[in-house]
N, C-alpha and C positions, 0 to 999 in steps of 0.2 A: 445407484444414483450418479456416483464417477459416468458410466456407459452413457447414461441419458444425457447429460451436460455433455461430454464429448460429442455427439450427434448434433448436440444442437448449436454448439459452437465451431462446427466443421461449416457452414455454409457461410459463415462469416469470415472464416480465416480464409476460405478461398477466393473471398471477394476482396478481400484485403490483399490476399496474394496478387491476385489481378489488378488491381489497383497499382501494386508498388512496382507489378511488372510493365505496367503502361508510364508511368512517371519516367523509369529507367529508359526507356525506349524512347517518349520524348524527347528529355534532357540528351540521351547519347545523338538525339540528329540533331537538337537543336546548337549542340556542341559543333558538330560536323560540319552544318552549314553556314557556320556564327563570319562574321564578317563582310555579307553580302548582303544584297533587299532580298533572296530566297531565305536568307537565316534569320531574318526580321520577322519575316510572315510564321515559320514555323516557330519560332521564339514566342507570340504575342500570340499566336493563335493557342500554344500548350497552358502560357501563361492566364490569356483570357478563360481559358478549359479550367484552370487551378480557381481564379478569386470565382467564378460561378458556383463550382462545386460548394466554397468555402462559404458563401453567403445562403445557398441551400442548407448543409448543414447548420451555419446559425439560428435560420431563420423557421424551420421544422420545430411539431411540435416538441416542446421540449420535457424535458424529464427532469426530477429532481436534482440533477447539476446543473437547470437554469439556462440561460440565455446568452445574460451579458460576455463571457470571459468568451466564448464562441464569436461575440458578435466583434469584440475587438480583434479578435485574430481575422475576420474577414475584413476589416476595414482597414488593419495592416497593411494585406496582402494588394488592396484595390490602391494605396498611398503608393507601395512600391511599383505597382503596375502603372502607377501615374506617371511617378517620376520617370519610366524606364520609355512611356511615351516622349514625354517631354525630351528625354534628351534622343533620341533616336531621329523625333522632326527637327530638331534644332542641327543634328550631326548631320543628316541626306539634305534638309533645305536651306538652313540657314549657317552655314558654316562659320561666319564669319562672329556670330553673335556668344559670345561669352557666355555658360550654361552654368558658370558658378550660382546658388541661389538657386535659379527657377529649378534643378533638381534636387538639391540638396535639400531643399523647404521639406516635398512630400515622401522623400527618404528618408530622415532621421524622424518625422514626423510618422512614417512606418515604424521606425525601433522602438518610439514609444510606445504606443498602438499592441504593439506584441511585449512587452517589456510587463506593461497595463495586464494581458492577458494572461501570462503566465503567473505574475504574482497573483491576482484575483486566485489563481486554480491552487496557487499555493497554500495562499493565507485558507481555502476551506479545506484543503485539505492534510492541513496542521491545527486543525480548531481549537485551539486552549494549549497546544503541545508547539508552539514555534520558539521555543526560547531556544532549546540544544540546536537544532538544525538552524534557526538565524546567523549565531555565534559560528558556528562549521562556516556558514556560506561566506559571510564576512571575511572569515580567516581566506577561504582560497579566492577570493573577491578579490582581497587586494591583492595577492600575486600573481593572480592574469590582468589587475588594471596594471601594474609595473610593467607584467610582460608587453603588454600591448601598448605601454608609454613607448618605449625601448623601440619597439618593431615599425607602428606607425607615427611618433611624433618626435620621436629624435632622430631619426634619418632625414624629417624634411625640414628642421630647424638647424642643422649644421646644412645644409643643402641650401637654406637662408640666411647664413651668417647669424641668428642668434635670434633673428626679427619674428615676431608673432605677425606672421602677416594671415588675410582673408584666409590661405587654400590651410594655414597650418590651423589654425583654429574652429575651420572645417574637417581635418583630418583628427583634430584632437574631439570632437564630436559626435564622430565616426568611432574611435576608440571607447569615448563612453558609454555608446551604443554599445556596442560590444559586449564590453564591462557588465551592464546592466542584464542585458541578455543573457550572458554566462552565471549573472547575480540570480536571477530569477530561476534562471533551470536549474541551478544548485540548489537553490530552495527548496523547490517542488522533488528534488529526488533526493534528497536528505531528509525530506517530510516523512514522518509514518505514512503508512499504507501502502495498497496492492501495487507493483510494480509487471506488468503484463506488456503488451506489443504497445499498447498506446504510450506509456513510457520510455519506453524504450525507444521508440520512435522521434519523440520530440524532443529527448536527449539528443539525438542523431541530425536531428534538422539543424538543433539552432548547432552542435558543433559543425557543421558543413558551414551554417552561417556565419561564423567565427573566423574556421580557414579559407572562407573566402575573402574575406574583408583583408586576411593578413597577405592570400596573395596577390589580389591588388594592389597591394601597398608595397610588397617585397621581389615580384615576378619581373615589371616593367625593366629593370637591368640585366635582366639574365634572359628574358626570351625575348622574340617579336611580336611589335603590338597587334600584329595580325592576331597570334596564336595565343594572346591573352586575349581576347573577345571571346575565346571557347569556354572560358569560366562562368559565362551565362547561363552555359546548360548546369553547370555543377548547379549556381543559383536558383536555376528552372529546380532542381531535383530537391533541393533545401524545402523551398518554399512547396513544394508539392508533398513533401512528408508530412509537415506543419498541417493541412487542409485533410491528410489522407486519418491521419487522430483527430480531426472535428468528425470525420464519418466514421469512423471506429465506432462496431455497438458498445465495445466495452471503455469509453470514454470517461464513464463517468469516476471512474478509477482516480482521475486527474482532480476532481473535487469534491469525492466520499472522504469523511474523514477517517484516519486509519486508525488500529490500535495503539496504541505509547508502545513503542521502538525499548525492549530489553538490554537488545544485546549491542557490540560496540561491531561493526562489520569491517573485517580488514580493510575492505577499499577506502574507508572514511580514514582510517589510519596512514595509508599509504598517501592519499592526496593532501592530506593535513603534514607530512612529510615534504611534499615536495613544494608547498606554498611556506614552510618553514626555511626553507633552501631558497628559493628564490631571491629573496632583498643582498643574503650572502655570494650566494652566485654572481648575480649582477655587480655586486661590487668587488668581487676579486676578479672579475674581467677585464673590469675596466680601472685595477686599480697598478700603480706605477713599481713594483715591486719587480723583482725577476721575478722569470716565469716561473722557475723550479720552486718563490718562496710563495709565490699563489696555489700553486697546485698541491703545494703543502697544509696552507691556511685551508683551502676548500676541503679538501678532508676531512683532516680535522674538524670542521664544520658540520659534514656530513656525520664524522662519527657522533660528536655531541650531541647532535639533533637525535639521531639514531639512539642513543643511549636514554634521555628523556621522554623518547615516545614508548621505547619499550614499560620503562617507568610509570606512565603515565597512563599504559594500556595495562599493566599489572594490577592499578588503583583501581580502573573500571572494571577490570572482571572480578575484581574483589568486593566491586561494591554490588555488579551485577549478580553474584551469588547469592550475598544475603539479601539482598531483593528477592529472589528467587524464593528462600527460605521463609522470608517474610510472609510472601505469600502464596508458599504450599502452607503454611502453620494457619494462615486467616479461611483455607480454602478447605480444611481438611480435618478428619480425626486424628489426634496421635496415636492412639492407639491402634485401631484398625487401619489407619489409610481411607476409610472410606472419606464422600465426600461429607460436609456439614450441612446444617441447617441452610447458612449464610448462599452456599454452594448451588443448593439444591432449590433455594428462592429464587435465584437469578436463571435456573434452567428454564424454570418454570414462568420465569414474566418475560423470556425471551418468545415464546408461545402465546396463542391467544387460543384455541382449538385444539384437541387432537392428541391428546396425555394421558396416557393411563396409570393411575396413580397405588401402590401395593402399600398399605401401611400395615407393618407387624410391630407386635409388643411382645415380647416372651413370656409362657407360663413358666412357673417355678424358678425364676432366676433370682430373686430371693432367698428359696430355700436353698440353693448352691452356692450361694452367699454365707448364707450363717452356718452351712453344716462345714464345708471346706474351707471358709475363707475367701477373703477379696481377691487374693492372687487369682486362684481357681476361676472365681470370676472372671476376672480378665481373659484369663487363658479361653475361656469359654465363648467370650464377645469375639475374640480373635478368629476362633475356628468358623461360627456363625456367619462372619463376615465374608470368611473365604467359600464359603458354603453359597453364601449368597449370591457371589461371583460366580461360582459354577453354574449355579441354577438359574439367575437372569439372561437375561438375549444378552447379544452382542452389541444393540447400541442403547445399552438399557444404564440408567447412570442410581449405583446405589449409597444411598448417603445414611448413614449415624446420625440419627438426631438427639442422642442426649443418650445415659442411665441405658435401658434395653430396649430401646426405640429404635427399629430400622425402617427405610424407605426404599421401594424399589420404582422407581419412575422411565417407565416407556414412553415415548417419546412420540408415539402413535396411537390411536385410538385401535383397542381393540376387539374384535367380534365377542358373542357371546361363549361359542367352544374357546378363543383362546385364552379369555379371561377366566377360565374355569380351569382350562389346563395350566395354564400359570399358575395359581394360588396352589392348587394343589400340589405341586411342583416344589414350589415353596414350603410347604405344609411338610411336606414329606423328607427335603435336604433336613429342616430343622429337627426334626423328629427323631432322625437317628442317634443314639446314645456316642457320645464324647469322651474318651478315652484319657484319663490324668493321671500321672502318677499311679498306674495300674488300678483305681477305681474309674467303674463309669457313673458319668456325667449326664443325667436327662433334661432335657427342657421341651416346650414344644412352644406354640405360638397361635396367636390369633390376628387373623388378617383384613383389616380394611378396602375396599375398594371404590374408588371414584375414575369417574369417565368424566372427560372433559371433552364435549363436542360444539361443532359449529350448529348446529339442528335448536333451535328454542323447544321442540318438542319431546326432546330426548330424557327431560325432566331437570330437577332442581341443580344440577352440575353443570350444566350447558353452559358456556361462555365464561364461569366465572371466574374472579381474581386465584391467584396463587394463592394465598392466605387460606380463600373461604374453599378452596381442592383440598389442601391440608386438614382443612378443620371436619371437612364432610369426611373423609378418610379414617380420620380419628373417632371423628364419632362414629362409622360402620366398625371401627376394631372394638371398641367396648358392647358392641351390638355382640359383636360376636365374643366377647368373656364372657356377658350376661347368659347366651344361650348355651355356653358349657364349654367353651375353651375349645382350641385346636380346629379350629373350622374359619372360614368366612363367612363376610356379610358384605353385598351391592349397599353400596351410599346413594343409587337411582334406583328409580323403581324399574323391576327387571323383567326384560322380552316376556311372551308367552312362553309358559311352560318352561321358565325360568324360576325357581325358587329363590327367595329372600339369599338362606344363610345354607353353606354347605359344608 
């Protein structure tokens, strides 16, 4: 199965590979040539290449992850393609006319647009489970909004004497842009579920989109403005990752909802560390002390923090355990290991087709009851059980349903030889004599069988519920005590020149 899935997700990765390999090659000329009308035309033309792609994939039929959260990432990308128009005719023709506004509208007007889009993929794909990862994103939320006060709005408010003027309250705009951006991806990857190339991906866009916005704000003193106009291409390669996860087949990752998240993942520990750090940092930087009594305080800061996460990560594997125990004890027999009833319902409504169902009941496990005692007994379920292990397949799941009730459930429908060789397979592990305290142990069994197929013709088992598999199984094992023990009996009526009971 691994082989087959591999094969068929190789023509995808290669188109994805292709994909990221043309992004990079754009973005590096668009880089190249940034500064001139030839870097404008390669710019706009990669760029016009990117929101087309982006509104194809919206707009394709769609699949159960839907439409909208697609449609706003493409509507993003065409707000920033606006604005990136607008100020480029404004910058070659009309120099003289002030672009504050007429770009800023359909820029931040983008951050929503994608802000919009990622929470939507979030929120489904946290369906009933956003409480733990909200609290997480919140926490390092606000120490990238701090960080990104610091970087882009207090350099250009001491730059203004103190004044909230237009460009800083456009820069503080720009920041919560940001903010939200960073808010949303931390969402969406703190969420349960699958984490593959499309994740991964749009973790990587919006961080480009991040360090871009901080090197625009922090580069203009330390290079020339020539050679900040090459951060375009970076921008070009942000925005073309964002578009390259709308065509991603395995997309829908971003809004299947996943399983409830067990365990506690170092990384969430380590980031909840350093957003722990952050409000303390910032203020033993900028706080009026000698330097030796800061670098003392920060430490020390450090190690506190460091000390209540360990603490605090001790709590959750501790609780993660007895979760754990919780439920292997709802999932399982204590005694044998095997799986339960409860267990064995949920394999079975996970299927609608295609289940081949062994029900045995032990002969004489009563009488090794009253002659030996319950112990004996036990010891005897125990070995059965392990017996039963040897003797099922390898993806065959065998459950305990109560007293001397076993279940052997395959997972596949089986022919008429292998359902024949199975039972008796079965018939025969059980059958061999049990070794206790130097007396032997006999039992033997009678075996049930139900086929669960997609065929209405295949008879009265065809399609039906879990429940009424079980029940038609139960009743083919007393089919077979009635006809004398140690044998089976089909719960369908059986091929030609197939016998009832055997």
């Amino acid at each position: 199965m691994d082989s087959v899935r591999s094969r068929l997700l190789a023509p995808a990765a290669r188109r994805t590979g292709g994909l990221l390999v043309g992004a990079v090659l754009i973005s590096l000329l668009a880089a190249a040539t940034a500064g001139d009308l030839r870097g404008e035309v390669v710019y706009f033309s990669g760029y016009g290449l990117v929101c087309g792609a982006a509104w194809w994939a919206a707009l394709r039929p769609a699949g159960p992850d839907g439409r909208r959260p697609w449609l706003w990432l493409a509507a993003a990308q065409s707000l920033w393609l606006i604005g990136d128009l607008v100020y480029s005719i404004l910058y070659w023709m009309f120099p003289t006319v002030d672009p504050t506004g007429l770009i800023d509208a359909p820029w931040l007007a983008g951050y929503a647009a994608i802000v919009v889009a990622i929470m939507m993929m979030a929120r489904r794909r946290a369906r009933g489970q956003l409480r733990e990862p909200l609290l997480d994103m919140l926490t390092l939320t606000s120490a990238v909004a701090l960080g990104m006060w610091q970087i882009l709005v207090v350099p250009a408010l001491q730059e203004a004497g103190g004044l909230y003027t237009a460009g800083i309250w456009l820069d503080a705009g720009y920041a919560v842009g940001d903010v939200l951006i960073a808010a949303a991806v931390l969402l969406l990857a703190l969420s349960p579920g699958t984490r593959t190339a499309p994740t991964r991906l749009l973790i990587t866009a919006a961080c480009i989109r991040l360090l871009t916005d901080v090197g625009y704000a922090t580069l203009p003193a330390l290079i020339d403005p020539g050679d900040l106009a090459r951060l375009a291409g970076v921008v070009l390669l942000g925005n073309a990752l964002m578009v390259i996860v709308a065509l991603h087949p395995q997309r829908a990752e971003l809004t299947h909802p996943g399983r409830r998240m067990r365990t506690l993942h170092p990384a969430r520990v380590f980031f909840l560390g350093l957003a722990l750090l952050t409000a303390p940092t910032v203020a033993v930087i900028h706080g009026s002390a000698a330097t030796g009594e800061r670098i003392a305080l920060l430490l020390a800061t450090i190690a506190a923090s460091g000390f209540v996460l360990a603490r605090f990560t001790g709590a959750v594997r501790q609780q993660e355990r007895a979760e754990r125990l919780l439920a292997y004890q709802a999932a399982y027999d204590p005694l044998t290991g095997l799986a339960n009833r409860r267990t064995l319902t949920a394999h079975l409504e996970d299927y609608t087709s295609g289940q081949a169902v062994f029900y045995l009941d032990l002969d004489g496990f009563k009488a090794v009851n009253d002659t030996h005692g319950h112990e004996a007994g036990d010891a005897l379920l125990v070995e059965i059980a392990s017996r039963l292990r040897a003797a099922a397949g390898a993806g065959d799941l065998i459950a305990r349903l109560g007293g001397d009730e076993f279940v052997v459930l395959h997972p596949e429908a089986l022919d008429r030889h292998d359902l024949i060789t199975r039972a008796e397979r079965l018939l025969q592990s059980i059958a061999e004599p049990i070794t206790y305290h130097g007396r032997e142990l006999r039992v033997g069994a009678s075996v049930g069988i139900a086929v669960r197929t997609a065929d209405p013709t295949a008879g009265p088992t065809a399609g039906i519920a879990a429940g009424e598999l079980l029940r038609a199984a139960d009743t083919a094992m007393y089919e077979a005590k009635r006809a004398g023990r140690g044998r089976w009996v089909l719960a369908v009526p059986p091929p030609p020149n197939l016998s009832l009971a055997g």
